[in-house]
N, C-alpha and C positions, 0 to 999 in steps of 0.2 A: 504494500500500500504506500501510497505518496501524496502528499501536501503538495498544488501548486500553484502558482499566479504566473501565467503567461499572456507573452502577445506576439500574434503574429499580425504579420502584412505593412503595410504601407500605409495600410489601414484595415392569426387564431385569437385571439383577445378574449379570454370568457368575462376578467371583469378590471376594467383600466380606470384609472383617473392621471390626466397628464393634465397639468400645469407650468404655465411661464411667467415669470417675472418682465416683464417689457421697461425700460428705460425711455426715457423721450430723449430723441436726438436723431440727426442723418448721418452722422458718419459711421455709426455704431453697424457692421457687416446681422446680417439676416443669416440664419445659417438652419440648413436642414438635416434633421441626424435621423435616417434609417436605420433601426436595428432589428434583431430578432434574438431573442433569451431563450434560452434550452436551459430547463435542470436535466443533465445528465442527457439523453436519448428525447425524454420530452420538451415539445414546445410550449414555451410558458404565453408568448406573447411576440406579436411582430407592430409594434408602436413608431410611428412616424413622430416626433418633435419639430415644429419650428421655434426659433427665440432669437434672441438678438446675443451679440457675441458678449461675452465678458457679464450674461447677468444668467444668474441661474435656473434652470427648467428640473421638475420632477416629475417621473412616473411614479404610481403606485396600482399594485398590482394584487387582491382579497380572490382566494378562490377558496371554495362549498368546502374542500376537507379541512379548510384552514392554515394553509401554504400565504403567506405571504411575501412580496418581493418588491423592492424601494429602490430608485435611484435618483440623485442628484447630480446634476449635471452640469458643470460650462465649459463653453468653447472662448476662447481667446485668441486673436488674429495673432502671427508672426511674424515676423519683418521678413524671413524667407518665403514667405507664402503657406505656410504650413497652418497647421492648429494645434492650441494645449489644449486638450480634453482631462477636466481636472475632474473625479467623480465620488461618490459614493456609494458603496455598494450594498444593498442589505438581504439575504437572501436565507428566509426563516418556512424551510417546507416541514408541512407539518407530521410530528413526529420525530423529528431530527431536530441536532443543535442549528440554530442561527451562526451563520459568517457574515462579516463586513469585509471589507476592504474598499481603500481609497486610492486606486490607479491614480497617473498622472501620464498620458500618453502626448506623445506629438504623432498627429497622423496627417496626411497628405490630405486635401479635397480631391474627392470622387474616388479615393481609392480604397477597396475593401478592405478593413482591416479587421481584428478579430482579439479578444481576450476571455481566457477561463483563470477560474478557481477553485480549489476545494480539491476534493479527496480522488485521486485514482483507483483504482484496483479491478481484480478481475467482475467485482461484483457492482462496482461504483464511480459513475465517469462525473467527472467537474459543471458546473455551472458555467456557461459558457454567451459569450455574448455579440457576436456578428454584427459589425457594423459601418455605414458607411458615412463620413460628412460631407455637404454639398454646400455650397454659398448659394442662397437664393436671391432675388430683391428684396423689397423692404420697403 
């Protein structure tokens, strides 16, 4: 068995609530984050986010067995063109212990990138999170 937080790349919904914080201003970049959340083999959720960069967006995620799953999000511009995806992770399915973790990724616009955590083994695959950033308008 194995502990892990990884990332690779460059970069069904039974019960969502997503929120964003908006800021007033026009320079502030618009950004769009497609993901899609696995515990392990199952699909938790494929939630699209828009928000403005540098202010914070959260999903939250209540299903019937009592699995719950939270994230906190922001994107921040980079002077190379990139993003910092700064997050929080909370993933409490039910019956098991609850994990957090707070990635901090720099990932490319439009490029698929992808991170997991948690337990491996023969019997037990990671929480895992596919995802992609896009700049939209605004």
């Amino acid at each position: 068995m194995r502990t892990l937080l990884s990332v690779v790349g460059g970069g069904a919904l039974s019960a969502a609530l997503a929120t964003s914080a908006i800021a007033v201003g026009h320079d502030t970049p618009m950004y769009l984050l497609s993901m899609e959340m696995s515990d392990g083999k199952r699909l938790v959720a494929k939630p699209t986010l828009r928000f403005k960069g540098d202010e914070p967006a959260q999903i939250e995620i209540g299903e019937q067995d009592g699995s719950r799953y939270s994230m906190q999000v922001t994107l921040s511009p980079q002077a190379d063109g990139t993003v910092s995806m700064a997050s929080t992770i909370t993933v409490a399915p039910a019956g098991r212990a609850a994990h957090r973790v707070m990635p901090v990724l720099r990932v490319g616009l439009g490029k698929p990138s992808t991170f997991e955590f948690g337990t491996e083994s023969p019997t037990e695959k990671p929480f895992r999170v596919n995802f992609t950033v896009d700049r939209t308008g605004g």
